[in-house]
Biopython code that builds the backbone (N, CA, C, O; Angstrom):
import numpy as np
from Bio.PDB.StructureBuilder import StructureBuilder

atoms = [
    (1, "UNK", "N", (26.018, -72.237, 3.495)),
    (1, "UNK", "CA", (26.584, -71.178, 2.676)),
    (1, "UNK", "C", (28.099, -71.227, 2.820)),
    (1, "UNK", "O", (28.640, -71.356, 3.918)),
    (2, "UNK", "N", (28.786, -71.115, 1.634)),
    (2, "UNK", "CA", (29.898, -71.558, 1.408)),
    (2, "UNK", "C", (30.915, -70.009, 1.685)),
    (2, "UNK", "O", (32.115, -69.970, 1.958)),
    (3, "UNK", "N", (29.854, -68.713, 1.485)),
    (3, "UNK", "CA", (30.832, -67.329, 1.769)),
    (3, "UNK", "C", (31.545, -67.133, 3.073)),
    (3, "UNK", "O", (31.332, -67.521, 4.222)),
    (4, "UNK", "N", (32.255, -66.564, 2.630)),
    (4, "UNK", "CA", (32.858, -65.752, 3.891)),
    (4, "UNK", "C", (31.841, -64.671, 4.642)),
    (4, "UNK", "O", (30.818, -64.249, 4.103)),
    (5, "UNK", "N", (32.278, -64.297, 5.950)),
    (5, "UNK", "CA", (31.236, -63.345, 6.540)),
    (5, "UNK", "C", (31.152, -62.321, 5.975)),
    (5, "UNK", "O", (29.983, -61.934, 5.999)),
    (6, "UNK", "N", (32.031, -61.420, 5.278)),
    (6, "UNK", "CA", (31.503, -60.324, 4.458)),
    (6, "UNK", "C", (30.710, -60.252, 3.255)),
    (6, "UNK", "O", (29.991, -59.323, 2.886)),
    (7, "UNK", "N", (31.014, -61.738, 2.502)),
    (7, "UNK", "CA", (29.987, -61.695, 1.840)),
    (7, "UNK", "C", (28.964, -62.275, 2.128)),
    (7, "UNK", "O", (28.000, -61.960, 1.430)),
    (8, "UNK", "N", (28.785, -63.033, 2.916)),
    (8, "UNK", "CA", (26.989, -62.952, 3.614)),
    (8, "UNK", "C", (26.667, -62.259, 4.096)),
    (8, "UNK", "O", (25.441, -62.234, 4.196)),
    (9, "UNK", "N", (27.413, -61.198, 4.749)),
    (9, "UNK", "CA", (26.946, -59.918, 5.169)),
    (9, "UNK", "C", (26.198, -58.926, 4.126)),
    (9, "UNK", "O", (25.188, -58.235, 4.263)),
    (10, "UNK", "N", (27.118, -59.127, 2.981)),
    (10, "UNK", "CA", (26.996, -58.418, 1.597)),
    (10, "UNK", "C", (25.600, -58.606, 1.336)),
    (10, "UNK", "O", (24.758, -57.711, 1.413)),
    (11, "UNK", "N", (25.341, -60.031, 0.965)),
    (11, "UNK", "CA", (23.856, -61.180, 0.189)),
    (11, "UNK", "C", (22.683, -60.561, 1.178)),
    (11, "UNK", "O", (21.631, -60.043, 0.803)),
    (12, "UNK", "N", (23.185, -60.771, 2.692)),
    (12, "UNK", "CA", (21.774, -60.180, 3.252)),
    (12, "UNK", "C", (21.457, -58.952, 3.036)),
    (12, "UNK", "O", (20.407, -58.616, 2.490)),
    (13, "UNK", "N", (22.807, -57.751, 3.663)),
    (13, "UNK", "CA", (22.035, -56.650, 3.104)),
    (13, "UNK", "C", (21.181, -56.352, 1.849)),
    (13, "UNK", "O", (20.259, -55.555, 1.673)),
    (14, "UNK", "N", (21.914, -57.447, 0.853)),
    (14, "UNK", "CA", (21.420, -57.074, -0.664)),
    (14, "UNK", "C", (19.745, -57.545, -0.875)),
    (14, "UNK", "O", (18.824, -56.964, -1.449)),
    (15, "UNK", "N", (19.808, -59.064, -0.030)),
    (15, "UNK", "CA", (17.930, -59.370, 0.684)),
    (15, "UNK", "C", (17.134, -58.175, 1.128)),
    (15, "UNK", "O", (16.133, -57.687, 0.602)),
    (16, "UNK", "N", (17.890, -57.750, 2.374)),
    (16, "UNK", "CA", (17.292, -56.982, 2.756)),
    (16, "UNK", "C", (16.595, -55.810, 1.853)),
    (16, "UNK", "O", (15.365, -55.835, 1.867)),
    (17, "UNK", "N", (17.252, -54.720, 1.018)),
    (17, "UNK", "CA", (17.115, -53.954, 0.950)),
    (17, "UNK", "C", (16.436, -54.405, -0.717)),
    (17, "UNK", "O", (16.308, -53.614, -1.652)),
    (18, "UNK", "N", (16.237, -55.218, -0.725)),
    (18, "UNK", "CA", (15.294, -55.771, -1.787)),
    (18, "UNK", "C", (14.062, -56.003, -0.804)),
    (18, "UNK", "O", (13.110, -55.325, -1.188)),
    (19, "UNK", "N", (13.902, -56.412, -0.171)),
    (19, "UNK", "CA", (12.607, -56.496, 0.418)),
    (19, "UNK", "C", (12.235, -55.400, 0.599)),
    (19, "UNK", "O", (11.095, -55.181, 0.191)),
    (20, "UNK", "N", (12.871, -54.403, 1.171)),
    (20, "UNK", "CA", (12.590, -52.761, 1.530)),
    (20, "UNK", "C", (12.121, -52.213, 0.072)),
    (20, "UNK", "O", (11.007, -51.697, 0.152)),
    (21, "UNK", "N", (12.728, -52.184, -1.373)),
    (21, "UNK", "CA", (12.266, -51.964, -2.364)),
    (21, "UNK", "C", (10.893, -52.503, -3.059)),
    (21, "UNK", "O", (10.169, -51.818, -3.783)),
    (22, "UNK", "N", (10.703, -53.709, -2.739)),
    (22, "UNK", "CA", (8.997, -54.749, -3.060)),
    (22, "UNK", "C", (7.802, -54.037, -1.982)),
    (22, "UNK", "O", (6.646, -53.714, -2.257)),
    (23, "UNK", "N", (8.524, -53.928, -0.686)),
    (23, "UNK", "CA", (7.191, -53.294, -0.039)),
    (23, "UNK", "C", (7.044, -51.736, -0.009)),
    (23, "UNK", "O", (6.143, -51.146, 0.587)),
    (24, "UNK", "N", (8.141, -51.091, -0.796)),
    (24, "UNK", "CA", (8.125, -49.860, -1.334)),
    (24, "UNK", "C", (7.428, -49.645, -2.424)),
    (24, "UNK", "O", (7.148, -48.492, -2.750)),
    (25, "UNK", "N", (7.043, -50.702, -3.152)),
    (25, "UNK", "CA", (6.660, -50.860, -4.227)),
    (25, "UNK", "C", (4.676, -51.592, -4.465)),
    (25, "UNK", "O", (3.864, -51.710, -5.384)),
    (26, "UNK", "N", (4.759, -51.904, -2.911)),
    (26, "UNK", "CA", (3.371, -52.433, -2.435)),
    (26, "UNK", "C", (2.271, -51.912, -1.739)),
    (26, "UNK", "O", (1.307, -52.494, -1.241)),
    (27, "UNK", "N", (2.624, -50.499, -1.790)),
    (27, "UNK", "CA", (1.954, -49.773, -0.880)),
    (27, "UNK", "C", (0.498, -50.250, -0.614)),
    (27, "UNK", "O", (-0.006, -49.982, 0.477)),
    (28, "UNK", "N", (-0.370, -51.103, -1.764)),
    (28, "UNK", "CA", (-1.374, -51.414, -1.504)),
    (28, "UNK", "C", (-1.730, -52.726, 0.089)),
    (28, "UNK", "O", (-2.702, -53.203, 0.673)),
    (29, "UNK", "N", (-0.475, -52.776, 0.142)),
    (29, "UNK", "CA", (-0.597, -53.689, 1.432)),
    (29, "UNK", "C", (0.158, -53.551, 2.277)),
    (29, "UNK", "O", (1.373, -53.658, 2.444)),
    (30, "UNK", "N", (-1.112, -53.168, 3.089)),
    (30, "UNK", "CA", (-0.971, -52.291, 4.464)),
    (30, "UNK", "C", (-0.571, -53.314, 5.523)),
    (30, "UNK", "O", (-0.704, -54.538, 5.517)),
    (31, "UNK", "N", (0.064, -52.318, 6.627)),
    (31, "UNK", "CA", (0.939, -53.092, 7.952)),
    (31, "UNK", "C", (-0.023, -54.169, 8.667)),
    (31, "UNK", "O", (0.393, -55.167, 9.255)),
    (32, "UNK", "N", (-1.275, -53.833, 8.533)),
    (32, "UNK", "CA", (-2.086, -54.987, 9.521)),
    (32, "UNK", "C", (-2.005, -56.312, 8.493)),
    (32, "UNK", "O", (-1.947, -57.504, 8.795)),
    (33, "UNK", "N", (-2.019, -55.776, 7.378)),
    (33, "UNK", "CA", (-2.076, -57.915, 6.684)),
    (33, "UNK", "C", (-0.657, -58.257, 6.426)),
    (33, "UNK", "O", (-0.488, -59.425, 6.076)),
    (34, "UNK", "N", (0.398, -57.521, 6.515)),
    (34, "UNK", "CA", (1.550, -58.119, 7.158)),
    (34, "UNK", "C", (1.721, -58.648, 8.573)),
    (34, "UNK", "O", (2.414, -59.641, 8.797)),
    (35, "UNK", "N", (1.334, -58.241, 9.151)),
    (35, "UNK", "CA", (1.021, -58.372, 10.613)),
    (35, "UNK", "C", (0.128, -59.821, 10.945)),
    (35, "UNK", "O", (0.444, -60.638, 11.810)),
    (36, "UNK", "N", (-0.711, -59.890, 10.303)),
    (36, "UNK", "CA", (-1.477, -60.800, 10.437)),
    (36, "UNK", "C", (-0.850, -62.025, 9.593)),
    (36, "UNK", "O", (-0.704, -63.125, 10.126)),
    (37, "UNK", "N", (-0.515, -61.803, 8.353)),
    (37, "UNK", "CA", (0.120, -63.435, 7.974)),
    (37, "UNK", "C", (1.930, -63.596, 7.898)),
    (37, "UNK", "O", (2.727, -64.511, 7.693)),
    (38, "UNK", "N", (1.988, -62.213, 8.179)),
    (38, "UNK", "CA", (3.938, -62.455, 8.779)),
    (38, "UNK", "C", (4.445, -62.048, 9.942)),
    (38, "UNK", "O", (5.647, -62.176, 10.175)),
    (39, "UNK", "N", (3.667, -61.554, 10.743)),
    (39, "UNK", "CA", (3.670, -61.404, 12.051)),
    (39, "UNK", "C", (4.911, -59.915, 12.480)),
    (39, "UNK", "O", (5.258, -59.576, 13.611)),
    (40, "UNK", "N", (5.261, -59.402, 11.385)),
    (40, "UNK", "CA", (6.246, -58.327, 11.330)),
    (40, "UNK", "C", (5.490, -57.427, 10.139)),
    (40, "UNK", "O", (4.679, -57.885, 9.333)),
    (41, "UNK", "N", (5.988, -55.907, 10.224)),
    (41, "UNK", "CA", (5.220, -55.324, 9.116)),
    (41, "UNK", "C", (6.644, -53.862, 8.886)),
    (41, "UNK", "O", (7.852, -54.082, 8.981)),
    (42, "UNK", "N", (6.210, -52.918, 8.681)),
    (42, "UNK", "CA", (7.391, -52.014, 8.093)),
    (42, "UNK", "C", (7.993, -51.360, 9.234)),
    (42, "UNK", "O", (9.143, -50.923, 9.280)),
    (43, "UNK", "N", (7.156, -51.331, 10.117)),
    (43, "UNK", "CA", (7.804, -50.500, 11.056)),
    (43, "UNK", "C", (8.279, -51.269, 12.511)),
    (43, "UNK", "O", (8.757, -50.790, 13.539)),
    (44, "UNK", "N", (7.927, -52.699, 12.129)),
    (44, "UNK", "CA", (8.971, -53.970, 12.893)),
    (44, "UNK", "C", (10.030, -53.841, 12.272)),
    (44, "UNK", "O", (11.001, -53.881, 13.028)),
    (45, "UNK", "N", (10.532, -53.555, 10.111)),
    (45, "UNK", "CA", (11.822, -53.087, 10.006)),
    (45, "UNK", "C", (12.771, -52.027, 10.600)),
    (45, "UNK", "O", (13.986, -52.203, 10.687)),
    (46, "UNK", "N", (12.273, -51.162, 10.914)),
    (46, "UNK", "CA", (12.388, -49.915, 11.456)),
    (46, "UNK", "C", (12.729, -50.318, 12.242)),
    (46, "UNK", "O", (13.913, -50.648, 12.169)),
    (47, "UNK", "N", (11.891, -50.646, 13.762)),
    (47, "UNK", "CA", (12.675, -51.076, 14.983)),
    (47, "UNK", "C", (14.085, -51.841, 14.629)),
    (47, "UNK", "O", (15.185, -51.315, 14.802)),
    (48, "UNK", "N", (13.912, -52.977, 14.180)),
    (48, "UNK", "CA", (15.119, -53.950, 14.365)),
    (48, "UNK", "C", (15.873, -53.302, 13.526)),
    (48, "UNK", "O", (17.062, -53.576, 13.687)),
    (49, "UNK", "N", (15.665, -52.550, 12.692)),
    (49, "UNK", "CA", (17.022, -51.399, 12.261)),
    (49, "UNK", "C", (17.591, -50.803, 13.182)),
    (49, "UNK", "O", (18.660, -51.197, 13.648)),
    (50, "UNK", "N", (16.889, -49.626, 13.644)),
    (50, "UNK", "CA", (17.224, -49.223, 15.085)),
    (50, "UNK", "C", (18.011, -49.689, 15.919)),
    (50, "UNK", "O", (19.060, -49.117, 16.216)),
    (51, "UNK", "N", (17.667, -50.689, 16.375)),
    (51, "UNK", "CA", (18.031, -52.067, 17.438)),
    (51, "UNK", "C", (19.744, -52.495, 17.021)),
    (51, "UNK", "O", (20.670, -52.793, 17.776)),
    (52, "UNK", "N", (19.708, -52.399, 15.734)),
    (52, "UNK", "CA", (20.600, -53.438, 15.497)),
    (52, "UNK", "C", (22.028, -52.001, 15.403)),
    (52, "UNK", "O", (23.197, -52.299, 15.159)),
    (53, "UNK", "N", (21.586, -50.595, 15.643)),
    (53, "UNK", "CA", (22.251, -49.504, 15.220)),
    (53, "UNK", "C", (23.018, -49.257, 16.579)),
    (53, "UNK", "O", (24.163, -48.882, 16.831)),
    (54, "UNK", "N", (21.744, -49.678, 17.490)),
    (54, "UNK", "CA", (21.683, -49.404, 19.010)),
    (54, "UNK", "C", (23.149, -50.569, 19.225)),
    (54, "UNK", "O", (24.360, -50.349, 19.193)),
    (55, "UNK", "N", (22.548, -51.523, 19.391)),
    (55, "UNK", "CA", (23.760, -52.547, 19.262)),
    (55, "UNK", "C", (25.265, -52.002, 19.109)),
    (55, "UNK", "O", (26.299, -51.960, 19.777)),
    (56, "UNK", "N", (24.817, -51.627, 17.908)),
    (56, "UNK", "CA", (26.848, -50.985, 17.324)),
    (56, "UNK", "C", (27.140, -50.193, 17.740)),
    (56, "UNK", "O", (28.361, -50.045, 17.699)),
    (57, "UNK", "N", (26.353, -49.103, 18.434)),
    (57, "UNK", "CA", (26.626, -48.050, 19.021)),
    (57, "UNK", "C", (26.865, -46.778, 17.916)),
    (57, "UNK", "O", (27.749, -45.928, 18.014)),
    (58, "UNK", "N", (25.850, -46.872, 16.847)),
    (58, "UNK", "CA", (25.028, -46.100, 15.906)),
    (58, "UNK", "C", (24.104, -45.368, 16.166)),
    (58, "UNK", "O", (22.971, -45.651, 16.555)),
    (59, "UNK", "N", (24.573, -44.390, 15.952)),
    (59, "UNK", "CA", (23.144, -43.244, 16.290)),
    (59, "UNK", "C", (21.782, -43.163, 14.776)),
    (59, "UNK", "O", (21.907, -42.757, 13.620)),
    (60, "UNK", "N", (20.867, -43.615, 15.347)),
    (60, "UNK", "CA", (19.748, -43.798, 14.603)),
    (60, "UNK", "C", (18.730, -43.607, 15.187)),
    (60, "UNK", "O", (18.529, -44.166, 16.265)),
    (61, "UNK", "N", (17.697, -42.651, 14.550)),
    (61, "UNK", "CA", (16.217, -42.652, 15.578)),
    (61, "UNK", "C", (15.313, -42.995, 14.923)),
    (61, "UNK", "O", (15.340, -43.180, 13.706)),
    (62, "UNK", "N", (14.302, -43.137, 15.720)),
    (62, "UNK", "CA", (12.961, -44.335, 15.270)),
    (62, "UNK", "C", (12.890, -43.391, 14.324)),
    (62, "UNK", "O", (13.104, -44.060, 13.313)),
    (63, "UNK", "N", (12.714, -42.144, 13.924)),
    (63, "UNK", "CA", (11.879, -41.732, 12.371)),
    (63, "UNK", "C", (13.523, -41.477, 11.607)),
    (63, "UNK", "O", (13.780, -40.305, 11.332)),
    (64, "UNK", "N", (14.179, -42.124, 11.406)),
    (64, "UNK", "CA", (15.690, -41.611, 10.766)),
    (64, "UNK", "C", (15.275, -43.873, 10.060)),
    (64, "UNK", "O", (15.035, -44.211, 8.901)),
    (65, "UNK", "N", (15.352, -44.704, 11.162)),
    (65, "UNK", "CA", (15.149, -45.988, 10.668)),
    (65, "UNK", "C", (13.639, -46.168, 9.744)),
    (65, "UNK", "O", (13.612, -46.815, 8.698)),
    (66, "UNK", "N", (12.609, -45.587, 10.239)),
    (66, "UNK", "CA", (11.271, -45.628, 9.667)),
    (66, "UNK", "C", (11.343, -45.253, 8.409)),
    (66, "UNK", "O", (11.136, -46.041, 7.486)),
    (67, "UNK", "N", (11.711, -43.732, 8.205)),
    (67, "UNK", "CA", (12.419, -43.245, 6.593)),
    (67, "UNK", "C", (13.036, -44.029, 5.936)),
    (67, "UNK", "O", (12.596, -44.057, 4.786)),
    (68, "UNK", "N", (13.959, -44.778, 6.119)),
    (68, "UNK", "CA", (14.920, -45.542, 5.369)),
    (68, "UNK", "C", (14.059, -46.743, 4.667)),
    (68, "UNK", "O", (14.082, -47.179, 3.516)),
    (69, "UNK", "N", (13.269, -47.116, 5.851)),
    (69, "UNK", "CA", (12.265, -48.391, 5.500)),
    (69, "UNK", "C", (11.324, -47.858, 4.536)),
    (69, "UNK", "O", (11.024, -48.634, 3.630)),
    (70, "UNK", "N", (10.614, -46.334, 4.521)),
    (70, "UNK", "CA", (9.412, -46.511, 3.934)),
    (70, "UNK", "C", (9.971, -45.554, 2.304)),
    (70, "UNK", "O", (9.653, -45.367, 1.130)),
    (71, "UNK", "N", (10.793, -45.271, 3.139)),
    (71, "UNK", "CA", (11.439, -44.509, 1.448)),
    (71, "UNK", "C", (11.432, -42.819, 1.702)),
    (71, "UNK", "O", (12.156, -42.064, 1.052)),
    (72, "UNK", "N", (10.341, -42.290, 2.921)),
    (72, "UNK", "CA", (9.652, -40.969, 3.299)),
    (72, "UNK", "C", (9.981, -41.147, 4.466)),
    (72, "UNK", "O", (10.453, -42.150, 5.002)),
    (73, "UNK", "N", (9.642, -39.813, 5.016)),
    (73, "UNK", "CA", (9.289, -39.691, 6.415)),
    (73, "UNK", "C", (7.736, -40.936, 6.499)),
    (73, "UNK", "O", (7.247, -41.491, 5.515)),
    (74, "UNK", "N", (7.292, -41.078, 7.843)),
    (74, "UNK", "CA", (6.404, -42.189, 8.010)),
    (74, "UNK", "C", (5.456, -41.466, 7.893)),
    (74, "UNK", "O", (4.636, -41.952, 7.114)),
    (75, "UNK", "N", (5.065, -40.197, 8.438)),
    (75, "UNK", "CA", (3.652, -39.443, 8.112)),
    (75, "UNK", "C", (3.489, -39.489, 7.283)),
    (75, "UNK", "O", (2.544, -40.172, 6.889)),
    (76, "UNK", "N", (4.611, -38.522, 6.074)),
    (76, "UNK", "CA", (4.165, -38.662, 4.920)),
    (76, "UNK", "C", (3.666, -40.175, 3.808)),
    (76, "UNK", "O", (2.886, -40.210, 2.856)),
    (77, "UNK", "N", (4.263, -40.959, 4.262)),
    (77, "UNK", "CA", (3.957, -42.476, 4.260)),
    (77, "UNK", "C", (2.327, -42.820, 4.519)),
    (77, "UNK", "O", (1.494, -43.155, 3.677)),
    (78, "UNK", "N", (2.192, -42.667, 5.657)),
    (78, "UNK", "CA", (0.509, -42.712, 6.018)),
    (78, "UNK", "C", (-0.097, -41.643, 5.482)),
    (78, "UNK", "O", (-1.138, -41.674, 6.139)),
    (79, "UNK", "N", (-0.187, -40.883, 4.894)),
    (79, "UNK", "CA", (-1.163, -39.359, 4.572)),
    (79, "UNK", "C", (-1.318, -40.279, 2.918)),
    (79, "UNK", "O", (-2.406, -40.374, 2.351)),
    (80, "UNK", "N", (-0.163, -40.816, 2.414)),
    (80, "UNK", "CA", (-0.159, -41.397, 1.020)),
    (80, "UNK", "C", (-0.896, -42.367, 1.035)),
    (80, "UNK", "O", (-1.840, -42.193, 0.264)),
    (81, "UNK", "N", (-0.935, -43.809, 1.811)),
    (81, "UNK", "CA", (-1.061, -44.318, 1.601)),
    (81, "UNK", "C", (-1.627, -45.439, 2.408)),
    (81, "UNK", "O", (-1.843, -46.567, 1.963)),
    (82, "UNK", "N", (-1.894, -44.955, 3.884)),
    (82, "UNK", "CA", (-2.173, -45.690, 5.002)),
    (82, "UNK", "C", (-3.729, -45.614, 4.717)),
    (82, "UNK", "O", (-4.251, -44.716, 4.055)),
    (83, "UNK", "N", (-4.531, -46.872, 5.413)),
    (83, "UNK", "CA", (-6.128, -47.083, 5.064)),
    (83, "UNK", "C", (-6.548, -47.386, 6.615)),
    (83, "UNK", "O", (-5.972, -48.343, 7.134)),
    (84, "UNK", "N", (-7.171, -46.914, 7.134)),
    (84, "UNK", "CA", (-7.763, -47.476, 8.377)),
    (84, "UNK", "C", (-8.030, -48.751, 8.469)),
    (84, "UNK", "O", (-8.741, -49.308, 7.632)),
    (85, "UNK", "N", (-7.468, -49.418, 9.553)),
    (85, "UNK", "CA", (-8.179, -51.409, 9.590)),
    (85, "UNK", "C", (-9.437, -51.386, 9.538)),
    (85, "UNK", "O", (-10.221, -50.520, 9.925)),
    (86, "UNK", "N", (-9.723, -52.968, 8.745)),
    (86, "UNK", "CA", (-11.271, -52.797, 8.626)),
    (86, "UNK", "C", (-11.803, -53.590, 9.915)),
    (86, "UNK", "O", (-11.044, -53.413, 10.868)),
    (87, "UNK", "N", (-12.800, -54.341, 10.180)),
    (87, "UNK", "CA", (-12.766, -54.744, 11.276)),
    (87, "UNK", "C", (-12.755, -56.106, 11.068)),
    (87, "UNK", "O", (-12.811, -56.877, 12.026)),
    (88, "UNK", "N", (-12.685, -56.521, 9.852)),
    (88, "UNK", "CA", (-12.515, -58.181, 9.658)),
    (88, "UNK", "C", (-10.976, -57.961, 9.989)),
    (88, "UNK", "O", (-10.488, -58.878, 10.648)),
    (89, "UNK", "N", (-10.194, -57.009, 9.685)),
    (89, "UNK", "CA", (-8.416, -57.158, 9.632)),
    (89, "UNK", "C", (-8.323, -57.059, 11.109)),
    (89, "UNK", "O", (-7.272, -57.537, 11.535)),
    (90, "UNK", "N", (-8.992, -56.655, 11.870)),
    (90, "UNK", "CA", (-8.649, -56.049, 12.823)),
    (90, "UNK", "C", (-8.983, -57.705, 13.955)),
    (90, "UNK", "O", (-8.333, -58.141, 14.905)),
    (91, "UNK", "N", (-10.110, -58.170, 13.360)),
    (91, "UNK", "CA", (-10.823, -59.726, 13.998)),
    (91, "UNK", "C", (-9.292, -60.436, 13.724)),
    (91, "UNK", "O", (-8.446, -60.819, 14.531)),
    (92, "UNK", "N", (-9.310, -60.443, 12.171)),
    (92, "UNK", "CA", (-8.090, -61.483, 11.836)),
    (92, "UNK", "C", (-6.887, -61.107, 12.710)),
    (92, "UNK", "O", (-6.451, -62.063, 13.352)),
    (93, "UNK", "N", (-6.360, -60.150, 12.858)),
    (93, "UNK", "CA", (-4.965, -59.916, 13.660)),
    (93, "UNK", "C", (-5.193, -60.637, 15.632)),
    (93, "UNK", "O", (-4.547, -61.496, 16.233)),
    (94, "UNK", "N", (-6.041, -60.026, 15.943)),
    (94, "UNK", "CA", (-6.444, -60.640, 17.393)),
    (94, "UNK", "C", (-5.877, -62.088, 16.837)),
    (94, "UNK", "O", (-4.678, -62.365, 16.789)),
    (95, "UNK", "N", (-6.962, -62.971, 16.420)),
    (95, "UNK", "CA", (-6.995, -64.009, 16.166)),
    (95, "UNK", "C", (-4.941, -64.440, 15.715)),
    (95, "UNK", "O", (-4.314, -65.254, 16.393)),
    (96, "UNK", "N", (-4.507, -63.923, 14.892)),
    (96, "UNK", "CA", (-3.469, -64.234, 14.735)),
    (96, "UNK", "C", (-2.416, -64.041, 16.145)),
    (96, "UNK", "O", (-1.476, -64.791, 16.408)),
    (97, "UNK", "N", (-2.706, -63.229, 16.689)),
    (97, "UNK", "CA", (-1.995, -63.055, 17.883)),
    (97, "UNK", "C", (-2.029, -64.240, 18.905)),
    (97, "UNK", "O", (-1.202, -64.650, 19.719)),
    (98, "UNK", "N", (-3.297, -64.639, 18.560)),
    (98, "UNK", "CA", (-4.173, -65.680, 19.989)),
    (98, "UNK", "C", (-3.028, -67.145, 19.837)),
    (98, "UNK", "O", (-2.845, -68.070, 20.628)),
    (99, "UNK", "N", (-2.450, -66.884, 18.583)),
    (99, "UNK", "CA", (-2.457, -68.376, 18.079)),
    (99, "UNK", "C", (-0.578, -68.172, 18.383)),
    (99, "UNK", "O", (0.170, -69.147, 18.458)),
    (100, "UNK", "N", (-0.224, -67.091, 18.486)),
    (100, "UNK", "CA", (1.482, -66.768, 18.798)),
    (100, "UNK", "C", (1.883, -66.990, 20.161)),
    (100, "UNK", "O", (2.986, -67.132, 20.689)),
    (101, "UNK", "N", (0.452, -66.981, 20.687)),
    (101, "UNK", "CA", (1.079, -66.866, 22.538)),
    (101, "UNK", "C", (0.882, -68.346, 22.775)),
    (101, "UNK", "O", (1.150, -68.837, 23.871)),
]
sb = StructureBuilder()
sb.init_structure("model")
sb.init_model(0)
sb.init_chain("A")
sb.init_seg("    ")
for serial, (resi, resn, name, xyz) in enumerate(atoms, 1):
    if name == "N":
        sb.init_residue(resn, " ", resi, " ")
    sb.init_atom(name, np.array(xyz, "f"), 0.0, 1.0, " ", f" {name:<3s}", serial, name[0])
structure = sb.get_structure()
């Protein structure tokens, strides 16, 4: 990449918060089959939001980063739209884990 650091700074945030808009937009797919074939899910954004706030010495809390990610507060997030794992998702994630360590 040929930018300067502000504008790759710029391009990612602009990634980023496009990805935050598609899985805002995906509610039908829930954190365990992210989890299972990307190994991160919405509220791995959340943390490493957090994390990265923590870093700068940004005050941010886990439901202040979670909101930002899910668009809501996170309850209200799950009351909408969260599905209990089934137990094949739940087989598949083990299994995906087995294969990370």
């Amino acid at each position: 990449m040929t930018a300067d650091q502000q504008s790759r700074t710029d391009i990612e945030a602009a990634a980023f918060r496009r990805l935050v808009a598609h899985l805002g937009e995906r509610t039908d797919v829930q954190n365990i089959d992210l989890m299972i074939l990307a190994g991160f899910c919405r509220n791995c954004l959340g943390d490493w939001m957090k994390e990265a706030a923590d870093a700068r010495g940004i005050a941010l809390t886990k439901d202040e980063a979670r909101e930002a990610v899910y668009g809501m507060p996170y309850a209200e997030w799950k009351k909408r739209h969260h599905k209990e794992a089934t137990a094949e998702q739940l087989a598949a994630f083990e299994e995906a884990h087995k294969k990370k360590g």
